[in-house]
C-alpha positions in Angstrom: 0.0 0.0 0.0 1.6 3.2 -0.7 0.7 6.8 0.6 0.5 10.3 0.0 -0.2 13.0 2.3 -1.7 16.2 1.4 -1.6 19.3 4.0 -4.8 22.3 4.4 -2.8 24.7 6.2 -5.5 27.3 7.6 -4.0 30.8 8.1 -4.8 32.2 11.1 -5.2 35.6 12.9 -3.0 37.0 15.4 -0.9 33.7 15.6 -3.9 31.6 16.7 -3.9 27.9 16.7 -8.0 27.3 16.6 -10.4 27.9 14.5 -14.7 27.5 15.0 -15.4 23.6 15.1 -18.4 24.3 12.7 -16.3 25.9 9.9 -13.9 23.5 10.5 -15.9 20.8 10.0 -18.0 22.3 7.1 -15.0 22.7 5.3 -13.7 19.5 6.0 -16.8 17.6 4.6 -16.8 19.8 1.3 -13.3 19.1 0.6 -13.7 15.6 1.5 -16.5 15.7 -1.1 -14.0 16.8 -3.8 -11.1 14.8 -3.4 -14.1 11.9 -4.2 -15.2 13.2 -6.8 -11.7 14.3 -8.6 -10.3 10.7 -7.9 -13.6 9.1 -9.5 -13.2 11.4 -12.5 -9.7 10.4 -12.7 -10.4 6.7 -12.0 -7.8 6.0 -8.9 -8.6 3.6 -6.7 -7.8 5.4 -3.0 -8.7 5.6 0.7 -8.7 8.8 2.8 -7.5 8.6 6.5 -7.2 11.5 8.6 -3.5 12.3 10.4 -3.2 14.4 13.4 -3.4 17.9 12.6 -0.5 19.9 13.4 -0.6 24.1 14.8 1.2 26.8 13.0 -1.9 28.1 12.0 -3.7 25.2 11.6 -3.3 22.3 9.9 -5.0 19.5 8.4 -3.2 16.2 7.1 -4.8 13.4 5.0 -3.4 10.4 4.1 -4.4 9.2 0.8 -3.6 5.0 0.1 -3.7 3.5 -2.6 -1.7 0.7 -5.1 -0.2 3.4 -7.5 2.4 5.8 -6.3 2.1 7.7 -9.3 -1.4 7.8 -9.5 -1.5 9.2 -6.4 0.9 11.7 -6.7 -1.0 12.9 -10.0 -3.8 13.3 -7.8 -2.8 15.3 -5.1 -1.2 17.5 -7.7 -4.5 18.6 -9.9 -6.3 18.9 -6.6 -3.9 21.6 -5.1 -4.4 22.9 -8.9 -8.1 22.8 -8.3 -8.2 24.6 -5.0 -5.8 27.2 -5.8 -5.6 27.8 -9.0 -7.9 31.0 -9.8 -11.0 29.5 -12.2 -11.1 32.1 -15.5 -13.3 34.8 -15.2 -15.7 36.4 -17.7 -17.7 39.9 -16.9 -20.4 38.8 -19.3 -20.9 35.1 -17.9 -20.6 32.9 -14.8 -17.4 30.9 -15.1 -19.0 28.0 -14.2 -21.2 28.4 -16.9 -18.5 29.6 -19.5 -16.7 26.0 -19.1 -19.8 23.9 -19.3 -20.7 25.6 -22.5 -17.2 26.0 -23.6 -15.4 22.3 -22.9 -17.7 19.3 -24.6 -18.1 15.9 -23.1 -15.9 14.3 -26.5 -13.1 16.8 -25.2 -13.0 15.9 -21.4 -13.2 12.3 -22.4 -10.2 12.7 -24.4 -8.5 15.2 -22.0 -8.3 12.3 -19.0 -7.9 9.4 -21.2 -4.6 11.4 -22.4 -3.4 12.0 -18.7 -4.3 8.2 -17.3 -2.3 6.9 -20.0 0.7 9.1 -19.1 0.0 8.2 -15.7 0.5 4.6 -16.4 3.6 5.3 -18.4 4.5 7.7 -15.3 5.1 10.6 -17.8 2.7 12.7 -17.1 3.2 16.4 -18.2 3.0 19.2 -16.0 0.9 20.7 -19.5 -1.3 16.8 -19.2 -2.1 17.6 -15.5 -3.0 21.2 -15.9 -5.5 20.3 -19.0 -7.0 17.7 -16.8 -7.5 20.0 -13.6 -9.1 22.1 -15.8 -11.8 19.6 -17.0 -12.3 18.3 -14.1 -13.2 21.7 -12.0 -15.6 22.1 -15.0 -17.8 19.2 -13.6 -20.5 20.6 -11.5 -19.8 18.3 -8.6 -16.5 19.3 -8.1 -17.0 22.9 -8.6 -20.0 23.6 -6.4 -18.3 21.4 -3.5 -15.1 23.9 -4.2 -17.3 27.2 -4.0 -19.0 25.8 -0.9 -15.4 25.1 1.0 -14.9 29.0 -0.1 -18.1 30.3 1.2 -17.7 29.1 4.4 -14.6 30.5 4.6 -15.7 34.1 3.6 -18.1 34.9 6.3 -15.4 33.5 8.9 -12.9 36.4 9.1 -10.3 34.6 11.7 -9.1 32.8 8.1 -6.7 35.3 6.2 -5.5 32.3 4.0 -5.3 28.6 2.7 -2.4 26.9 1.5 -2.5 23.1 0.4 0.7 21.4 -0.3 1.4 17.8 -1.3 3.9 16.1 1.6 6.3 12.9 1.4 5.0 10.6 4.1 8.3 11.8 6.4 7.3 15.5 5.5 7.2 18.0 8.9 7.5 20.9 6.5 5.7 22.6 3.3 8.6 23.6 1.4 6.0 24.1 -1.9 2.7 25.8 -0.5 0.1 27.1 -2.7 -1.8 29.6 -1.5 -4.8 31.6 -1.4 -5.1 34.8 -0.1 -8.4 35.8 2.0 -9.1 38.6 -0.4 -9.1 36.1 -3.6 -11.6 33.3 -2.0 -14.6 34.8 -4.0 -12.9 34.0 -7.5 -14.0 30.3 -6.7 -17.4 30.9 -5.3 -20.2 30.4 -7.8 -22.4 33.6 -8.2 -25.4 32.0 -9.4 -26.9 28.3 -9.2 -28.6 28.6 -12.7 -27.3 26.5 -15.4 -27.5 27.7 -19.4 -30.8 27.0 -21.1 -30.8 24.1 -22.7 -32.2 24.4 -26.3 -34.2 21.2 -28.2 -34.3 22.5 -31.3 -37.1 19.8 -32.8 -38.5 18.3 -30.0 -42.1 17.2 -30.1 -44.7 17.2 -27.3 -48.1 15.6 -26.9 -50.6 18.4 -25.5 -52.6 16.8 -22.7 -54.1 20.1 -22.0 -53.7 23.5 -24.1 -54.8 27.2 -22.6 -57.3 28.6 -24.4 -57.8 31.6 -22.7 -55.8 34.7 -22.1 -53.4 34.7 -19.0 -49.8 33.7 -18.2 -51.7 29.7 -17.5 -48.7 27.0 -18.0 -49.9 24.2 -20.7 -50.1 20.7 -20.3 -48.3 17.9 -21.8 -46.3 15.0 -22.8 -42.7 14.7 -23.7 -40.5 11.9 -23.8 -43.1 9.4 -22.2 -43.1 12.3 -19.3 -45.4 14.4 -18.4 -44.3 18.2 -18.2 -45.9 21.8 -17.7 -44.5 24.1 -19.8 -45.0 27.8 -20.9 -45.7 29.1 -24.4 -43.6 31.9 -25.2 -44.9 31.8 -28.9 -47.3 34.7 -29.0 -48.4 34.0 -32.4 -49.4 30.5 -31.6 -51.0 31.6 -28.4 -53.7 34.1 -30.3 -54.3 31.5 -33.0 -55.4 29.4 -30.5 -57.5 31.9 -28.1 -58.9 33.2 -32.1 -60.0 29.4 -32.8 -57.8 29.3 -35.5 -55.8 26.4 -34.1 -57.8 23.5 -32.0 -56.7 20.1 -30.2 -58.0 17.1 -30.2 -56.6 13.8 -28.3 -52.8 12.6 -29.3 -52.4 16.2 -31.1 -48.6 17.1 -30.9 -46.8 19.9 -32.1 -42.9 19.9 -32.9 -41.4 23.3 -31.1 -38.4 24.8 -30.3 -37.8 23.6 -26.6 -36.2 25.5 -23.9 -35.4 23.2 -20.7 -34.7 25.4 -17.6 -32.1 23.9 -15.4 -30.0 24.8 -12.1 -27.3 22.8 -9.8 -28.0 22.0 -5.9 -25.8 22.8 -2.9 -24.0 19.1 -3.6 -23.5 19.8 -7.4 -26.6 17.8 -8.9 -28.9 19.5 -11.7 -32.5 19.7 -11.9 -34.9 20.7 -14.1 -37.0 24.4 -12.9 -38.9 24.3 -16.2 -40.0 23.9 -19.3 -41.0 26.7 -22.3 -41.7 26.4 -25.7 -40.0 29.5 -27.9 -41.4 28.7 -31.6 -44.2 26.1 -32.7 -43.0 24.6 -35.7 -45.9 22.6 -36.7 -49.1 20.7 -35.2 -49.1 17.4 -35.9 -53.5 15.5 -35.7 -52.8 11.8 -36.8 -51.6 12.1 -39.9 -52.2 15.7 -41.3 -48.9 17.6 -40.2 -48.9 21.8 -40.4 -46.3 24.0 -40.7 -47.1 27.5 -38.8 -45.8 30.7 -40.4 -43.4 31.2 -37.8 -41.9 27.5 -38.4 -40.8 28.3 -42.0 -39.5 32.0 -40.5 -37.3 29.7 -38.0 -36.8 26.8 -40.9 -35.4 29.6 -43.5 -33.3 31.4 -40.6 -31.9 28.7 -39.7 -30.5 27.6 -43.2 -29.9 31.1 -44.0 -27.3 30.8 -40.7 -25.7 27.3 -41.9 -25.3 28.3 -45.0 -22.9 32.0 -43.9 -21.7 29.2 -41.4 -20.3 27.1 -44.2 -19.4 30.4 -46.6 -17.2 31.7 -43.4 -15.4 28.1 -43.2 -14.6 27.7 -46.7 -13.4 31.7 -46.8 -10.9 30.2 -44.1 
């Protein structure tokens, strides 16, 4: 069995040596939380014990076993990359968001297959574990239980910094800490819980029950074998409906443009907040399917865009 240890030194005010056993232990179970969740993503195998802390400040040890001493030492290295590394900021977006959006699922799975291959050929580049510490503080798991370790932190002002460093199992010292200065713990905290809207572009719902009268009424109906309420956002729809222009009858669909509203919990799972239908396509009764007006305005915009998409790439 082979060990790492990896040191939380908390910085503390006029030369203290204690901190409040509630923080403490809030940010103990966040962290905790993370180092899970980074080794899963990484796939190592490891245990987590706790070591006497030590004073000077105050400090936390862990001792992390496993089979691999590499692996292991990969490990605590993008997690001290994770914690105090400053996530990239954007005034217009959430970074949070701005890395979902921004790094695909194709690229993260090729980002850590890369790095656990190097770590089995114990070559892993500093450049390898910097590209996987950045995909893996893009998953919402490890980034919420990160912002959460930093929250409690900001409203306790006896902590004026962090430091984490990676220690030999003989280690008494941190000759390499990383820290984090109190003034810089909101860069990790996430500023909103809201994830981006995601956009079905075709999807098609069953209406179990439509409005047909004026009011901001949510409509009934099926999609994906599940039933949803959803709000319709297409005005022009709406008054052909409350005008009789449009009418329903049972296993009537209509193929829309889809928005699926979406946020993160205080552990890093999504849920759905809502459903609400932009455009209607077309209505669909048994076999007689109907365009709308503004379904050929979104059809032609829409190939109107691909096609300056594909003009642009073959200009470059």
């Amino acid at each position: 069995m082979t060990i790492a240890l990896l040191e939380l030194h908390y910085h503390l005010r006029d030369e203290s040596h204690s901190m409040d056993a509630l923080v403490r232990n809030k940010c103990e179970a966040e962290i905790l939380a993370a180092f899970t969740q980074i080794a899963q993503q990484l796939g190592v195998e490891v245990r987590l014990e706790s070591t006497a802390y030590r004073e000077g400040g105050l400090k936390e040890i862990w001792s992390f076993l496993g089979t691999n001493s590499s692996q292991l030492t990969l490990l605590l290295a993008i997690i001290v990359l994770i914690f105090s590394r400053y996530p990239t900021s954007d005034p217009e977006a959430d970074a949070l968001n701005k890395e979902v959006l921004k790094l695909t699922i194709e690229e993260k799975r090729l980002n850590l297959q890369k790095l656990r291959r190097e770590i089995g050929e114990k070559q892993a580049s500093p450049d390898a574990v910097s590209d996987a510490a950045k995909v893996i503080e893009s998953e919402l798991k490890v980034a919420t239980r990160r912002s959460n370790f930093y929250r409690s932190l900001v409203g306790y002002e006896k902590v004026t910094a962090v430091g984490f460093t990676p220690l030999p199992e003989s280690q008494v010292s941190a000759p390499d800490e990383k820290q984090v200065q109190r003034a810089d713990f909101f860069k990790f905290i996430q500023l909103t819980d809201r994830l981006p809207i995601e956009v079905i572009e075709e999807a098609t719902i069953e209406i179990v029950a439509p409005v047909l009268r004026e009011g901001n009424y949510t409509w009934k109906g099926q999609y994906e074998n599940q039933p949803i309420n959803f709000a319709m956002l297409d005005e022009e729809f709406k008054s052909s409906v409350l005008l009789r222009r449009v009418s329903f009858q049972h296993g009537c669909t209509i193929k829309c443009v889809l928005n699926i509203h979406r946020k993160f919990d205080e552990v890093g799972d999504f849920k759905i907040t809502g459903y609400s239908v932009a455009t209607v396509i077309a209505k669909a009764d048994d076999d007689q399917i109907e365009e709308t007006p503004q379904g050929k305005r979104h059809r032609f915009a829409k190939k109107q865009s691909s096609g300056q998409g594909k003009l642009f790439e073959q200009a470059s």
